[in-house]
C-alpha positions as CSV (number, residue, x, y, z in Angstrom):
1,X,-43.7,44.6,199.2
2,X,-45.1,47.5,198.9
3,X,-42.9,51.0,199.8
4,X,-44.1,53.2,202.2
5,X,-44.6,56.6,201.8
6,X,-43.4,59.8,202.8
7,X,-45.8,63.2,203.6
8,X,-43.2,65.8,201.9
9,X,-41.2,63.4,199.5
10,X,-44.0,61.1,198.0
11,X,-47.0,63.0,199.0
12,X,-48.7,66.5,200.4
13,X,-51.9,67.5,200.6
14,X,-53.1,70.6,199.0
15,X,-56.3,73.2,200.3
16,X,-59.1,70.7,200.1
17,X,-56.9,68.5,202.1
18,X,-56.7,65.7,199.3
19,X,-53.5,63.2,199.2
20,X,-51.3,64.7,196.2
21,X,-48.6,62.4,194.7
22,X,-45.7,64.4,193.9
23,X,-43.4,64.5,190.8
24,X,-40.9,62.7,192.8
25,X,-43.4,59.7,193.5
26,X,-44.3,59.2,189.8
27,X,-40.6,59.4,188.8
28,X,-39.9,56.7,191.2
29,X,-43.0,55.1,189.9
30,X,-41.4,55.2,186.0
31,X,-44.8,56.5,184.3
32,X,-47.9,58.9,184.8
33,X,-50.8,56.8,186.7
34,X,-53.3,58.4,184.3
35,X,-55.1,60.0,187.4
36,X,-54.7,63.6,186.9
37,X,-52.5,64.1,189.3
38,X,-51.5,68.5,189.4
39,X,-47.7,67.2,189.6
40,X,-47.5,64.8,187.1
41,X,-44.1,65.1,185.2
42,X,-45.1,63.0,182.7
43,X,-47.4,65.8,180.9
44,X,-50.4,63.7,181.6
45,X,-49.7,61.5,179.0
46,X,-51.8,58.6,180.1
47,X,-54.4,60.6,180.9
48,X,-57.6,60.3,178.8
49,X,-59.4,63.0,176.5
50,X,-60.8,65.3,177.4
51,X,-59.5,65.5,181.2
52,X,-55.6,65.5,179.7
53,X,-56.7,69.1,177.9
54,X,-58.6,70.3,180.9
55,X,-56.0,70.1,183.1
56,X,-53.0,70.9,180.5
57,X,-55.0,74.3,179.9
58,X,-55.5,74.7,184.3
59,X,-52.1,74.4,184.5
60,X,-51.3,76.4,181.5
61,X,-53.6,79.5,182.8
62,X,-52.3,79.1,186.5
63,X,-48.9,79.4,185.2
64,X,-49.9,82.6,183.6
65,X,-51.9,83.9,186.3
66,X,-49.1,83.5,188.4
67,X,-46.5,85.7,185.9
68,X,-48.3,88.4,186.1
């Protein structure tokens, strides 16, 4: 069966109105889908080369950005 999910808990949708799986979701879920997904607390780690770096550096320079 599969588990329904939750707008808020499992999911939101960000600017461009795409379906984003939250942290939450994936730790439920026990590993990182390998998608890409911007709230992955898995560090991306199923994530293939080079898209795991491209996003790892995003996040990286958003989190900067967002210091200063």
């Amino acid at each position: 069966m599969k588990k329904k999910l939750i707008e808020g808990v499992h999911f939101v949708y960000n600017e461009q109105g795409y379906m984003v799986l939250t942290a939450k979701y994936h730790l439920e879920n026990g590993q990182c889908c390998g998608n890409g997904c911007m709230l992955c607390p898995y560090e991306h780690i199923n994530v293939p080369e080079p898209k795991r770096s491209s996003i790892i550096n995003k996040l990286r320079d958003e989190k900067k950005n967002n210091l200063n």
